[in-house]
Every structure is written in C-alpha cells, then in structure tokens.
C-alpha positions as CSV (number, residue, x, y, z in Angstrom):
1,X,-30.6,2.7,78.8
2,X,-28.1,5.0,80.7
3,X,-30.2,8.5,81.6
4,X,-29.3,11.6,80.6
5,X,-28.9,14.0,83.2
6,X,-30.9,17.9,82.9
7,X,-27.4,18.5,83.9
8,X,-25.5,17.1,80.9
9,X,-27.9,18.6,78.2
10,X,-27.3,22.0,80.1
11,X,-23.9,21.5,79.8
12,X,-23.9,20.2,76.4
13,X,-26.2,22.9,74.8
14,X,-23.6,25.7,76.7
15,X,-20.7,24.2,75.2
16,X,-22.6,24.5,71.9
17,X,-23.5,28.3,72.3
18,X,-19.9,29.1,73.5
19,X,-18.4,27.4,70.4
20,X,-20.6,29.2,68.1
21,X,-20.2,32.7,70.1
22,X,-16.6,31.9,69.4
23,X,-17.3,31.4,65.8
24,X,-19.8,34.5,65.4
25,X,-17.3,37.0,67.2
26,X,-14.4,36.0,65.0
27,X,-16.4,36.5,62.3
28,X,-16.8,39.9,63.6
29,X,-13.7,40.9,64.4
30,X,-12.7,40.2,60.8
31,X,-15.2,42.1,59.4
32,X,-14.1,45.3,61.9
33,X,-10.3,44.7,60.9
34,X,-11.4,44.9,57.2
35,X,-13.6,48.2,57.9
36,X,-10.7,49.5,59.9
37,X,-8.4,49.2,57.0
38,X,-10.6,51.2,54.3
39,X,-11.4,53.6,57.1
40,X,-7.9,54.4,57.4
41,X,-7.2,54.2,53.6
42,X,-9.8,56.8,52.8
43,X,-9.2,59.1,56.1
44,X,-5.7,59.2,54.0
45,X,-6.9,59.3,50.2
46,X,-9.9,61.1,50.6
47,X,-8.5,64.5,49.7
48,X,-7.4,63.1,46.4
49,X,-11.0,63.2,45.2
50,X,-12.9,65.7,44.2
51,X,-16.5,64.2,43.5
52,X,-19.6,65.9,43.8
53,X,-20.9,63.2,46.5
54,X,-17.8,63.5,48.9
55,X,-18.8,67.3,49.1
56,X,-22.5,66.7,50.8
57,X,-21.3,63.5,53.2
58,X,-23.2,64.1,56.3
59,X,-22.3,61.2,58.6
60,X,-20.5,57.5,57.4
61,X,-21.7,54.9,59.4
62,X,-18.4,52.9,59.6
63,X,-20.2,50.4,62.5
64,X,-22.7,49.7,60.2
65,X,-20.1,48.9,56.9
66,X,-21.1,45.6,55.4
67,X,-18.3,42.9,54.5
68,X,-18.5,40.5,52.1
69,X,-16.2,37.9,49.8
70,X,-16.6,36.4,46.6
71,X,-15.0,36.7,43.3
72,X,-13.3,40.0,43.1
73,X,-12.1,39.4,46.6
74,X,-13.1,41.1,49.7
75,X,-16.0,44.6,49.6
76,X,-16.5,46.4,51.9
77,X,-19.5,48.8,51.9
78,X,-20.4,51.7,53.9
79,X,-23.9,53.2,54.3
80,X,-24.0,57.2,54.8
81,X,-26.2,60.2,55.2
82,X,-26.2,63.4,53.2
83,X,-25.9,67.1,54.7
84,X,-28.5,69.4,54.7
85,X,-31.4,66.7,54.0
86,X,-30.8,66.6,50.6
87,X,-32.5,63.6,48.3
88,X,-31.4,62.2,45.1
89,X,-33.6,61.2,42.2
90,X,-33.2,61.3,37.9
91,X,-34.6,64.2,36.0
92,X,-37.7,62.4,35.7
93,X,-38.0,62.4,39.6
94,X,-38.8,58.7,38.7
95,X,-36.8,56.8,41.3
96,X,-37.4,57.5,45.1
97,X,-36.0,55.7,48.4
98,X,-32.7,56.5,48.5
99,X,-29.9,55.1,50.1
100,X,-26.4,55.4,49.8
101,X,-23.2,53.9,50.3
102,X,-19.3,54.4,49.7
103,X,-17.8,50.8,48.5
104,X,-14.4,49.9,49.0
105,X,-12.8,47.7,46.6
106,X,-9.2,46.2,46.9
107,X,-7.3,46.6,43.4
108,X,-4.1,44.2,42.8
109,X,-1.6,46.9,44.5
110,X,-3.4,46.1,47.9
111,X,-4.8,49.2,47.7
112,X,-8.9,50.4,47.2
113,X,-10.9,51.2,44.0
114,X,-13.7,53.9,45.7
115,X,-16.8,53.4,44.2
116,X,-19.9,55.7,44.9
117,X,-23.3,53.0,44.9
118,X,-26.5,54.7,44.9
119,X,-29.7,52.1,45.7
120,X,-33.4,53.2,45.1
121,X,-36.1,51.3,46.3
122,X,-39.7,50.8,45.2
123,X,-40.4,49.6,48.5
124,X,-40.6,52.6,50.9
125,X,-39.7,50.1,54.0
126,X,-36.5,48.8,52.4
127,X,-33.4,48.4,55.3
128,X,-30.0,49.7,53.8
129,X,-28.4,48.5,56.6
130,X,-29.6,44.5,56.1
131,X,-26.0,42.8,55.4
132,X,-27.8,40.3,53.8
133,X,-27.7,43.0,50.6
134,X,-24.1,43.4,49.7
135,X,-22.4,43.0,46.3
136,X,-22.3,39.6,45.9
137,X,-25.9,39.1,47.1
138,X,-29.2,40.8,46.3
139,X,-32.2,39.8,48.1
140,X,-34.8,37.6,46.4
141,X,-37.7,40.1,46.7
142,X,-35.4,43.3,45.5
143,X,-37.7,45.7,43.0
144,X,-35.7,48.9,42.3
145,X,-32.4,50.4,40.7
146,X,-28.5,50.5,41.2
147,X,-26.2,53.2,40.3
148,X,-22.4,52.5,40.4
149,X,-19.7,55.1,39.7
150,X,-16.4,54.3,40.2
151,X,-14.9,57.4,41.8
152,X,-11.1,57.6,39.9
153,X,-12.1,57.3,36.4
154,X,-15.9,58.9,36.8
155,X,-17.1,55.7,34.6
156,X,-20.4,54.5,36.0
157,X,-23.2,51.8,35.4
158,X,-26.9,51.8,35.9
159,X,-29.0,48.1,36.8
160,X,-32.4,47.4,37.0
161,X,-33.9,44.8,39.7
162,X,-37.0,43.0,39.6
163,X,-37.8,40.3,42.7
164,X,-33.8,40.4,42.9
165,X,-32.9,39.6,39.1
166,X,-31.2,42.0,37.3
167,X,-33.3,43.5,34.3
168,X,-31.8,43.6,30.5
169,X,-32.9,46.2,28.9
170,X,-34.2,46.2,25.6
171,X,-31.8,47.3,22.6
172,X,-33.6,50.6,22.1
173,X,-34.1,51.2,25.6
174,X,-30.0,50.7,26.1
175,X,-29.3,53.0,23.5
176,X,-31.3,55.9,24.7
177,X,-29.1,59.6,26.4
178,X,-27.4,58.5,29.6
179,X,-29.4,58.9,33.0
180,X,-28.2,61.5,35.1
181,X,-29.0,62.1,38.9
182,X,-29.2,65.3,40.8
183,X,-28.7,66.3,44.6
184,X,-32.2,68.3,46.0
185,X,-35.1,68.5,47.6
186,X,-38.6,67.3,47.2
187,X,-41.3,69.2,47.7
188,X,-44.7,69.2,49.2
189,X,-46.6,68.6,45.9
190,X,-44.5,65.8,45.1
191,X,-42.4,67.6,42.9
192,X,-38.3,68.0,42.6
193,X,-36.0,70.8,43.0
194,X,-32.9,70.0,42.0
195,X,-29.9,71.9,42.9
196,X,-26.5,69.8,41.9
197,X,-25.8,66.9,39.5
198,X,-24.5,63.9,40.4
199,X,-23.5,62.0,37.7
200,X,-24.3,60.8,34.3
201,X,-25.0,56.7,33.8
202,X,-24.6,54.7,30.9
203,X,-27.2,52.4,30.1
204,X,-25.0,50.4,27.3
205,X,-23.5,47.1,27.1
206,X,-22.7,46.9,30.8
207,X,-19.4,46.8,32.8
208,X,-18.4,42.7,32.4
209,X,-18.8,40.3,35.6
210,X,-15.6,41.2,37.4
211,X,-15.8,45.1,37.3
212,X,-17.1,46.2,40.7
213,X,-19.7,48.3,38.7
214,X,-21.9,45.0,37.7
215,X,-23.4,44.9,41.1
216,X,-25.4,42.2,42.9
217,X,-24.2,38.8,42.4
218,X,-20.4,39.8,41.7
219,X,-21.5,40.6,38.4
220,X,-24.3,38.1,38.2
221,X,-27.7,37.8,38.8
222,X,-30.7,36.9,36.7
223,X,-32.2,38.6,33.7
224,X,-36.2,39.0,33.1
225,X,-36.3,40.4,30.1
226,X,-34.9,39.7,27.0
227,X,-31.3,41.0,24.5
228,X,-29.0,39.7,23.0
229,X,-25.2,39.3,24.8
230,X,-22.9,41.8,23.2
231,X,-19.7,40.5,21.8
232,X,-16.7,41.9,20.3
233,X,-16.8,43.8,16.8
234,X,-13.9,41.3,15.6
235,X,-16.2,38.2,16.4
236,X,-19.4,40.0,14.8
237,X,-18.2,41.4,11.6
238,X,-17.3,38.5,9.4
239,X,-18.8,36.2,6.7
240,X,-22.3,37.4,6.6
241,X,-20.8,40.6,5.8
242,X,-19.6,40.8,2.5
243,X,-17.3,43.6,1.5
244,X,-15.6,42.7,-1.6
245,X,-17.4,44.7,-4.0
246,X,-16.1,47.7,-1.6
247,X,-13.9,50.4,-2.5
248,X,-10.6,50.6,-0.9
249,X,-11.0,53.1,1.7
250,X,-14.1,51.9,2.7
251,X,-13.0,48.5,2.9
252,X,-10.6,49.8,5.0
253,X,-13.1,51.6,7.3
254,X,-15.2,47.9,7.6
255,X,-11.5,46.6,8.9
256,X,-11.1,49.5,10.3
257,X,-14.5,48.9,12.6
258,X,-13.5,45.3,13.1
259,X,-11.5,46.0,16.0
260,X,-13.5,48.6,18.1
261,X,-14.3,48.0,21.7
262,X,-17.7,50.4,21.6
263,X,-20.7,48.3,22.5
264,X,-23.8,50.1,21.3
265,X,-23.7,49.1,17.8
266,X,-22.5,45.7,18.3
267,X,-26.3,43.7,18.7
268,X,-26.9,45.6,15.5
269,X,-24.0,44.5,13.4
270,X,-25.0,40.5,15.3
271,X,-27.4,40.0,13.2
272,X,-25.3,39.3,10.5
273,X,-22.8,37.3,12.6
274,X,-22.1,34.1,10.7
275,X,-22.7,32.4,14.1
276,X,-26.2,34.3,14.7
277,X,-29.4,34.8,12.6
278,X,-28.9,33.5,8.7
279,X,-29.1,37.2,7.9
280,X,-26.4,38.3,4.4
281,X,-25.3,41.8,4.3
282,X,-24.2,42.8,0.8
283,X,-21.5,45.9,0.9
284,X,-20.6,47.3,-2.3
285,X,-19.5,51.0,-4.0
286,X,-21.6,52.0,-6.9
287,X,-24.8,54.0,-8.0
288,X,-27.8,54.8,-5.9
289,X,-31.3,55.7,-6.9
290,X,-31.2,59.4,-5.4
291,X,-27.6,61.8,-6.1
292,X,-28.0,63.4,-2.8
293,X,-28.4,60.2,-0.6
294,X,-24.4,58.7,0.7
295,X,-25.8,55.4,0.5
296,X,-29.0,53.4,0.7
297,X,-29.8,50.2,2.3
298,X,-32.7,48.3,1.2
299,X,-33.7,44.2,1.3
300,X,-33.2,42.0,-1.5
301,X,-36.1,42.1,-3.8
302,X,-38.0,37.9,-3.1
303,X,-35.5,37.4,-0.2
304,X,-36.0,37.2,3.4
305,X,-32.7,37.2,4.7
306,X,-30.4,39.6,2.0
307,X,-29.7,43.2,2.6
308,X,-27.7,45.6,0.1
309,X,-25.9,48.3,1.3
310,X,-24.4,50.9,-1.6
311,X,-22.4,53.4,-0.8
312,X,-22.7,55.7,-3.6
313,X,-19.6,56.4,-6.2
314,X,-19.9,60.2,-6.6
315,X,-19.4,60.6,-2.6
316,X,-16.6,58.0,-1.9
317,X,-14.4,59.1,-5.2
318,X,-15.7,62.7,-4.6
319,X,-16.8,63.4,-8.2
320,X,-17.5,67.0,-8.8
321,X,-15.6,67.8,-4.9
322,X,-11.8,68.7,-5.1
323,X,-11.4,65.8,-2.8
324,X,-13.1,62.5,-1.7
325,X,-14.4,62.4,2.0
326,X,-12.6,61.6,4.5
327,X,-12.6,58.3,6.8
328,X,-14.7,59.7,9.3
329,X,-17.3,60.4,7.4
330,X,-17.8,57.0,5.4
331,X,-17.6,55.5,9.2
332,X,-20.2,57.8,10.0
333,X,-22.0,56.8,7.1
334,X,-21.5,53.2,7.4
335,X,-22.4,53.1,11.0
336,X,-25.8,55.2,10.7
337,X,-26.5,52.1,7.5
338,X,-25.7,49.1,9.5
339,X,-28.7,50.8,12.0
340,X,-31.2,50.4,8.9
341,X,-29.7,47.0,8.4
342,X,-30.3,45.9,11.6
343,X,-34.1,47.1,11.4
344,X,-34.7,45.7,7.9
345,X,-33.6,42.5,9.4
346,X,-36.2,42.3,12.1
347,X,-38.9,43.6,10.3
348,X,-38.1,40.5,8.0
349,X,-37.7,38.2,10.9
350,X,-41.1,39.3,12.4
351,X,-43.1,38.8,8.9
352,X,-41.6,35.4,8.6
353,X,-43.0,34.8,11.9
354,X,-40.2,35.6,14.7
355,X,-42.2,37.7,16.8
356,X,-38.7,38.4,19.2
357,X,-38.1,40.8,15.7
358,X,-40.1,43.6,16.3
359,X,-40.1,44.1,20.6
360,X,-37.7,46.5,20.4
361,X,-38.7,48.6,17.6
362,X,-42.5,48.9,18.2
363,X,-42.2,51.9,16.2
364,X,-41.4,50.2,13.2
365,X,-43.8,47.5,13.8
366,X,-46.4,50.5,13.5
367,X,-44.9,51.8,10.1
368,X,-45.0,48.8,8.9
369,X,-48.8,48.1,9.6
370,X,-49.3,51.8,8.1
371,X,-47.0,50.9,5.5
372,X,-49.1,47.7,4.5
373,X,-52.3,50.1,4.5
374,X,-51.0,53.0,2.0
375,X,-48.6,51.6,0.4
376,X,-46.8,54.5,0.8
377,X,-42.5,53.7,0.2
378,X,-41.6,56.4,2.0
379,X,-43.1,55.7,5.3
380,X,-40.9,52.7,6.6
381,X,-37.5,54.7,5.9
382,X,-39.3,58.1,7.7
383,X,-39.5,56.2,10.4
384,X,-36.0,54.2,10.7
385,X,-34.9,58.1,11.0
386,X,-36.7,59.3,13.8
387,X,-36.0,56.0,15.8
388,X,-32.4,57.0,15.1
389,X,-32.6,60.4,15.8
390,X,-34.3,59.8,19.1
391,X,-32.3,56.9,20.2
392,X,-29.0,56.2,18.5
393,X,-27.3,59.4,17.6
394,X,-25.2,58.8,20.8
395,X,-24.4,55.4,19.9
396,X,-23.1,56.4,16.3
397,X,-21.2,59.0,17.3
398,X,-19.4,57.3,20.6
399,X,-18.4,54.4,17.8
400,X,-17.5,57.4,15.4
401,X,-15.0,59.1,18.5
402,X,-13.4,55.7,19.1
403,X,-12.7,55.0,15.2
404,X,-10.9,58.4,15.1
405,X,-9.0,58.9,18.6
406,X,-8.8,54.8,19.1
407,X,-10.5,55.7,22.6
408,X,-13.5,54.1,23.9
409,X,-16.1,56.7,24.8
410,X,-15.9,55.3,29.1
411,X,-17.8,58.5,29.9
412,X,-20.8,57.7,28.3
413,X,-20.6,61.4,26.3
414,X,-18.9,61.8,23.2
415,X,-17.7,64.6,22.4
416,X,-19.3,67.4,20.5
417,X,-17.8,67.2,16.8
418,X,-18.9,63.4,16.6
419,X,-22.5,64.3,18.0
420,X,-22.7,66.8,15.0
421,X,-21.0,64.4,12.8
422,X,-23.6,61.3,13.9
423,X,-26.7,63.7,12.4
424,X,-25.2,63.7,8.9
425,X,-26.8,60.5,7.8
426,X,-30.0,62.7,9.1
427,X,-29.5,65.9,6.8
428,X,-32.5,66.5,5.0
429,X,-34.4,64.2,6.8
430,X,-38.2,65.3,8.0
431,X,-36.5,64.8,11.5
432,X,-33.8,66.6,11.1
433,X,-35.3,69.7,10.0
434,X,-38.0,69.4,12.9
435,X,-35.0,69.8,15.4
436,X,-33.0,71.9,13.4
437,X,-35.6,74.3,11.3
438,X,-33.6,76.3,8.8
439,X,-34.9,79.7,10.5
440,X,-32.4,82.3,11.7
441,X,-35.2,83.2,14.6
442,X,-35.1,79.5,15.7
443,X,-33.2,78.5,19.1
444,X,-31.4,75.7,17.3
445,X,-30.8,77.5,13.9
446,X,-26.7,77.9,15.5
447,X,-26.4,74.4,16.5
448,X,-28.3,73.6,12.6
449,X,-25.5,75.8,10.6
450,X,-22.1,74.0,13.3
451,X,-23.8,70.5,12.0
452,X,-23.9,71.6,8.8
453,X,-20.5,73.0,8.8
454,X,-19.1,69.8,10.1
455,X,-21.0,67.1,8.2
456,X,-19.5,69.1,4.5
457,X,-16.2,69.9,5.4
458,X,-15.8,66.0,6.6
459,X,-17.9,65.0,3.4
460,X,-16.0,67.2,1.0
461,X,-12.7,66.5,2.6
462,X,-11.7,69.7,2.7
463,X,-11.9,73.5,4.3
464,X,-15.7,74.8,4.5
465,X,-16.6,77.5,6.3
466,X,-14.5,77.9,9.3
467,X,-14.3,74.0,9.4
468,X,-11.2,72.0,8.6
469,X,-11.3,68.3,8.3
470,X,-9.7,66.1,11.1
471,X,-10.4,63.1,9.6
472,X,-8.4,61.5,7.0
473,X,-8.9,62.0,3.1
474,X,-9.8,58.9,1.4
475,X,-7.9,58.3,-1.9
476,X,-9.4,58.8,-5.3
C-alpha cells in the first residue's frame, strides 16, 4: 500500500478550502453587485415616493441586504431601523417584535418594484438579519406575521406563520375590516401610543404565487388551517345556479357578476359550483312572503341540498315607484342573498353530518342549537344579519364598486357610497337599528339618514332627497 504523506493530505485539504473560498467569495461578490444596483436605483427613485415608512428611515443596512433567486427572479432585501425609536404594532397592539425591511424587486423593464415588508415575531430572540429568511424561504420554526405593501400602487397583503407554514384563514376571519398598522411608542404598562398609520392590509383572497406580496416560499408555503381556494366568478357561477325564471335585468346583473375579479364573495357563491358541493341555487322573480323584504332566501322545504332565492316583483318592476331600481341596487341585493345562501348551505352540510360546514360560522352553529330549542323562525335569519353586518359589509360593497366602475377594489377600501349601499339588505334589521338608532341625539343618527338616502334613491331609481341615482335604471 503506497503511504500517504501528512504532507499530501495538508496539501490536499488546502486545495479544498481554497476552491471553496473561491466559490464562497464569488458568491459574494454577486450578491454585493446585486445590492449595489438597487442601492443605486433607489438613491435615484427614492424621491418619487412619498410613503409614510420612507419618512421615519433611520439607518438601511445595505451590508446586511439579503439576496436570493427563485421564481420571480432575483430579491433583494434590505433590513433597516426607524428614527426616533419608534415601534410598529396593529390597533390591537397584538403583534410585537418588529423588524423591517425595504425589498427590491426587478419588474420586466429591468427596473425595481419597491416593496415595504414588515415581519413580527412571537419569538422575542428572532435574527432579522439570518439570510436563511428571505422571500423564497421561511425558516421551519417561524411563528409570527408578514406585512407586504408594494410601495407604487399602495396594494398590500397580510400572512400568517405557524412553525414556518403559512396560515389560511378562515372565510369569516378573511372577510373581516382590513388590519392597519401604526408608527409609536410603547409604554411602560405595556400599552401603545400610536402616533402615525402605516398602512391598511387586506386579509382577502391573497395576492397569487408570483406577486412579490405572497411572501415566503415565492408565493408558496404550507397551510395549517383550513378554506377553500378562491377561483374566478366565471368558473363559479354556472349550472348549480339557475337563473331562468329571472327577470331580464336581473339576469343581466347574474351575467353581469360572472365576470368580476373581487375575491371575497367568491368561496360563497362555490358552493354552488357545479364542480363543488351538490348544492342547487334556484333564482327566480316573483312574490315574497313579506312586501317590505327585496328578496328572501330560504332552503327547499324536505331537501338538503336546494335553496330559493326570490327576488320580489313589486321591487324589480318598481310597482307603486315611478321607476324600477337600478342595477346597483339588485347587485347589492343579490350579493347580500348569495351571503344567506352560502350559510343555509353549511348549516345543511353540518346536519347531514359534514362537520367542515359550520367552522367558520360558529355563530350560526349557536343559532341553530337555540333555534332547535325554541323553535323560534326568526332566530336563524337574526343571526345571518349580524354575522353580515359584522363581517361582510366590506366584502359586498367592494364587489358592489367593481360591478359599477368595472375596478377591482386593490385598496382594500371601497368607497363610501357602496359601504352605504352594502347596509341596504340590513334596513330594518335588529342590527341595523342597534348601529344606526333612529335618534336625532345619537352619534350615528347622520351617517343613519346618508344610508338611508342612498339605499331609496338607488331602490326607487330616481331623485330622493338630495340623492341622485348613479346606477342604472332597470327596465319595466
């Protein structure tokens, strides 16, 4: 056997250290070009933004910038400190620990996207600077929350981590008001002061896997909780919704809806997707059992699976009214429907054994149980309101401002007229007066009489009040 000299291996192991030195520092200077080139880009663009974060940047830690490659190309991301010792945290004061970074993004011009990433930890010992956390990879043992705002357009995303999978929230959860963070300080009791907002997250359907906003994994990363994938409103509205018996204009407000890009709605209106649960929604125009209600929803009497929606006669051909109602406000009342539609369904689901029906409407699981006691008819669609009223009013009306301006609501805020316009399937309601108490001395007695206004001039299809219609008048 020839012998191998301590003089060889020496040699052999330094050659191997060398090589890999090689490798590592190449590595590096690759990384430094790339941090370079969006340190130069933003030195230049900066001044074209006027964010709220850019104002309190204390100190960007270029060295420490993290570089990574995947899907979407190359990202680079750039811890930094705020002035003045200033915190972030929710309204809630909820979220704690956190860290902040500037993410640069190339778009297809060879130019960036600037996107503001704001990480909270629920471990107090968490290192912002480990480049083993970057976009396309969160760490295994990662328990907090992600906020993405993509600086140009103001659009943003909120993401939930547990042990480094990305949480899905539950329907009801993803429908509730946007989170919004705020600049301050915390005090010595453990309280907040805030002093400046941030910015407002949406906590809908999600940015898709190739928008920078769907961080950790490039858009992927596991899910530990439950919900259904949202898909388009062409793909969902089909068979399983039958519309023939329907008017013309609001047939033409179901096509209408077909096409929208809004997400909120869209698990709802699944449930009757031809490809999804066997559930039948039955559309028609004709009488209902009470003259002031727009329509009524209600299960098929000895059927599981069968829901009827009527939209009554008197309010789409405006008997009595100098003119029908106008589009808006039979979308308006069609979406708030679909809502007790989708509930009906998954209180059916859950006594025919699915218990998946009920977990994100425990609320209705409890009217239901109170329901079964008393007997009392009124109690299940009491309740259907107030889960509305507290969760979905923003979801109607963002699918109400896209079906009339044909714009998707990327802001996570729709706009006043269709907030007031979402609480008209509410009028009258137990709920609705709790909010809005018809008392001149109450805070909210203003915003009671706007609503008001707006729900009857869209309703009537005409002037009322001070109100003029902007949507369009169906045709007797």
């Amino acid at each position: 056997m020839k012998k191998i000299t301590i003089t060889k291996v020496f040699l052999f192991f330094s050659l191997i250290l060398i090589t890999t030195n090689c490798a590592t520092e190449e590595i590096g200077s690759e990384d430094a070009k790339a941090s370079a080139k969006a340190k130069d880009w933003f030195d230049n663009n900066k001044s074209n933004y006027s964010e709220t974060v850019l104002k309190f940047v204390n100190e960007m830690q270029w060295e420490n910038s993290i570089v990574s490659n995947g899907e979407i190309g190359e990202v680079i991301e750039v811890p930094f400190t705020l002035t003045d010792n200033l915190s972030t945290t929710n309204k809630e004061a909820d979220v704690f620990n956190d860290h902040h970074r500037l993410m640069f993004v190339k778009d297809k011009n060879e130019e960036f996207k600037l996107f503001y990433v704001q990480i909270f930890s629920n471990d107090k010992n968490y290192d912002i600077l480990d480049a083993h956390y970057n976009y396309y990879n969160i760490k295994d043992n990662f328990d907090g929350e992600i906020y993405v705002q993509e600086l140009s357009t103001k659009t943003g995303n909120r993401l939930e981590f547990r042990n480094g999978s990305r949480r899905t929230s539950s329907l009801t959860a993803k429908m509730r008001e946007q989170a919004c963070l705020y600049y301050g300080y915390w005090n010595g009791d453990g309280s907040f002061t805030p002093l400046y907002e941030v910015a407002c997250y949406g906590g809908g359907g999600g940015p898709s896997e190739d928008d920078p906003r769907a961080y950790g994994g490039g858009g992927g990363g596991g899910s530990s909780s439950g919900g259904n994938v949202p898909k388009t409103v062409s793909e969902i509205i089909v068979e399983h919704i039958n519309g023939d018996k329907l008017d013309a204009c609001t047939k033409a407000v179901l096509e209408k809806l077909k096409n929208l890009n809004q997400n909120d709605i869209k698990a709802m209106i699944d449930r009757f997707n031809s490809g999804g649960a066997a559930f039948n929604l039955n559309m028609s125009t004709g009488a209902v059992s009470r003259s002031i209600n727009l329509a009524e929803t209600t299960k098929v009497s000895g059927s599981s699976t069968d829901v009827n929606m009527v939209f009554s006669d008197n309010y789409i051909y405006g008997n009595d009214n100098i003119n029908p109602p106008t589009d808006l406000s039979v979308a308006t009342t069609m979406t708030h429907e679909i809502i007790h539609a989708y509930m009906i369904s998954q209180l059916e689901e859950y006594k025919s054994g699915g218990c998946a029906g009920l977990c994100d409407f425990p609320t209705v699981y409890e009217a239901y149980i109170q329901y079964e006691i008393t007997k009392n008819p009124r109690m299940l669609p009491e309740t259907h309101h107030e889960l509305i009223a507290e969760n979905y009013v923003n979801a109607i009306a963002s699918t109400i401002e896209e079906f009339h301006t044909g714009q998707p609501v990327s802001s996570g805020f729709p706009k006043q007229v269709y907030l007031d316009m979402a609480w008209g399937g509410l009028q009258d309601t137990y709920i609705f007066n709790k909010t809005y108490p018809d008392d001149p001395n109450h805070k909210n007695y203003k915003d009671r009489e706007r609503i008001i206004a707006r729900i009857n001039a869209e309703r009537l299809g005409s002037q009322y009040g001070v109100n003029t219609p902007i949507g369009t008048p169906c045709k007797k």
